[in-house]
Residue, then its C-alpha position, 0 to 999 in steps of 0.5 A: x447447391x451446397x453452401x458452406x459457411x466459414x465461421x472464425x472464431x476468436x481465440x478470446x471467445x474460448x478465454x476462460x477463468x480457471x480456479x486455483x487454490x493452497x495454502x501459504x504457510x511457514x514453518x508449519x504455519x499459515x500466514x494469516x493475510x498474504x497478499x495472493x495475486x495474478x500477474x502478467x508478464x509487464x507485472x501488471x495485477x489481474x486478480x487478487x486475493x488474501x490468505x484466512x486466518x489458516x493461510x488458505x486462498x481461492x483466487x480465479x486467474x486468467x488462464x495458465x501463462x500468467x504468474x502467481x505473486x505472492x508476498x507477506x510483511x516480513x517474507x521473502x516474495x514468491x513468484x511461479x507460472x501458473x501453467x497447469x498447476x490447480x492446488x498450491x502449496x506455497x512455503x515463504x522464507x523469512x526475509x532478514x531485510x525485512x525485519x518487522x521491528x515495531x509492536x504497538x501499544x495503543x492506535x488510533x484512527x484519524x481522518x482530521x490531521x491531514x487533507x489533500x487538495x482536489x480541484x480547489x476541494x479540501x479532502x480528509x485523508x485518513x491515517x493512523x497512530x501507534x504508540x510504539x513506547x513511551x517515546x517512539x510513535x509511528x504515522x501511518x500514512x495510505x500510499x497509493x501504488x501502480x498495479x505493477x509495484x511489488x512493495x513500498x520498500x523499508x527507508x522511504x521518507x517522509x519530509x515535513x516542510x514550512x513554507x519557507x521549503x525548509x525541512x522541520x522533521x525528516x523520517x523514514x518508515x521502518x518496514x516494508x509494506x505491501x500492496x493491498x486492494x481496495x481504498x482507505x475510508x477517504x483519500x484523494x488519487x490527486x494528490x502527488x505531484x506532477x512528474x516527467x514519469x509516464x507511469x505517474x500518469x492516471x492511467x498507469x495506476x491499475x488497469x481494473x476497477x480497484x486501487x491499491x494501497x501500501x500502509x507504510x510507518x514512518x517512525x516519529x519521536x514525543x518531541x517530533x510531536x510536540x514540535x509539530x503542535x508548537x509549529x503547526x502554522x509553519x507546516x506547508x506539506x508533508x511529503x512522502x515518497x511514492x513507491x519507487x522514490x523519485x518524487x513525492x505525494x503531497x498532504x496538508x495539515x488539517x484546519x484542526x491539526x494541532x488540537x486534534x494531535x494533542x487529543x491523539x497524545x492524551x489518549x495514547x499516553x492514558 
């Protein structure tokens, strides 16, 4: 007697990453650190990487029926189907709206002007800050996206309250800024607040292990400065919008903050 055995293989067992890479360029130039990624069809992030300092990537996808995404500051996106196309050449057009208008002089790097909270834990939140002129400065504050946002678009506020609810300074950030993989230094994912949004939840954020991040600068004045120094007791939060601008993410001036800022404005006024 002859037995036959049937086997049925899933088609996922034959799922396989293929290799694709290019060059993303504009004008005849490589763009240093475009944001290259693998998207789905619900823009959901599969796989990222970023351009060298020629503008030339290597990234393994999921296959030929996701997209590539790719985006740089200041750029127009790029969006195509990945199909049976192995070597890119991507030429990105300048974005009129976009327009990066700051240049900086001096940045400095703090983990000691602003926490989060986590389960009655205090947590140092990093962020940064440019001297744009004598005048005009810019915080840098990390704003954790959902693997499907595209950008954190140029206009999003940043509203520092008393505890009153009364608005000290209102600001918005001065450029678009794109997502980038991987964590800050320090950071707390707890720290928005609560929302009727289900993409708000835990679980929309990213679907793989990394996190992604936007570094957006909100534009602030020497006297916006000095009056936070001066009012530093009656700040209760400063608010920053999340991605999409429907509510808000919430930090916390640190137990050092008014001394740590005026550090910061004498090493930049130096």
């Amino acid at each position: 007697m002859c037995i036959i055995f049937l086997v049925c293989i899933s088609p996922l067992c034959h799922a396989q990453k293929i290799n694709i890479s290019g060059q993303v360029s504009n004008n005849g130039q490589g763009i240093i650190n475009a944001q290259v990624v693998e998207i789905d069809q619900n823009l959901r992030i599969l796989n990222q990487t970023n351009t060298d300092d020629q503008g030339f990537f290597n990234l393994k996808v999921s296959g030929e029926n996701t997209s590539i995404r790719v985006s740089a500051e200041g750029m127009k996106k790029y969006v195509c189907k990945i199909g049976i196309t192995r070597k890119w050449n991507i030429i990105l057009e300048k974005d009129s709206s976009t327009n990066v208008i700051y240049t900086y002089k001096k940045k400095i790097e703090t983990s000691k002007l602003l926490v989060g909270h986590l389960n009655g834990r205090i947590v140092p939140q990093i962020v940064w800050i440019e001297q744009l002129s004598d005048t005009t400065y810019a915080l840098i504050i990390p704003v954790r996206v959902y693997n499907g946002v595209e950008q954190y678009p140029k206009g999003r506020m940043l509203c520092i309250q008393n505890f009153k609810g009364h608005i000290l300074i209102k600001t918005e950030n001065i450029e678009t800024a794109v997502p980038y993989e991987g964590r800050p230094k320090t950071y707390d994912p707890h720290v928005r607040t609560t929302s009727n949004y289900s993409m708000d939840n835990e679980t929309s954020f990213t679907s793989n292990s990394n996190d992604y991040f936007c570094y957006p600068r909100f534009i602030l004045s020497r006297n916006d400065l000095e009056i936070l120094i001066n009012k530093n007791k009656e700040i209760s939060i400063f608010a920053v919008d999340t991605s999409r601008g429907d509510n808000f993410w919430k930090f916390y001036t640190g137990r050092n903050f008014a001394k740590e800022l005026q550090k910061i404005l004498k090493k930049l006024s130096k």
